[in-house]
Phi, psi and omega in degrees: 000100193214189202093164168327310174256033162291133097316079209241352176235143185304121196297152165290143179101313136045102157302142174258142159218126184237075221316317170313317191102338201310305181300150121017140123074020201247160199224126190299334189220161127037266195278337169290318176300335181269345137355280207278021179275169159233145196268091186247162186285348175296180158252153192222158166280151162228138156245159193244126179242173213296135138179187195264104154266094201252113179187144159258141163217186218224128153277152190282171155277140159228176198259347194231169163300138173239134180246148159230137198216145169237155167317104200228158164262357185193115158298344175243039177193049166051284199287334164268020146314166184229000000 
């Protein structure tokens, strides 16, 4: 999984959710990564890396923009999500 439009690592500053544990510094689920947003006027990320998240969650109102980015092999296309 390479390329121009790949995504394949957490942008920096990055909230991480990682279901495996494997990443660094990464939060198992969901709703633990938005715990941990901080409701600042910044824009802040969650990035996601590939597995099955069976949870429902609620995004805060936050003061700030929120990205939320998955793991991808191609940004320009869907069907490569992971």
């Amino acid at each position: 999984c390479n390329g121009p439009y790949a995504r394949t690592v957490p942008p920096p500053g990055a909230i991480v959710v990682d279901i495996t544990g494997t990443y660094n510094e990464s939060y198992q689920s969901l709703a633990e990564g938005l715990m941990y947003l901080p409701n600042t006027t910044e824009q802040h990320t969650l990035f996601l890396f590939p597995g099955v998240y069976q949870e429902q969650v609620v995004i805060p109102k936050l003061a700030g923009p929120l990205v939320i980015q998955g793991y991808t092999c191609d940004t320009m296309a869907y069907a490569e999500n992971k």
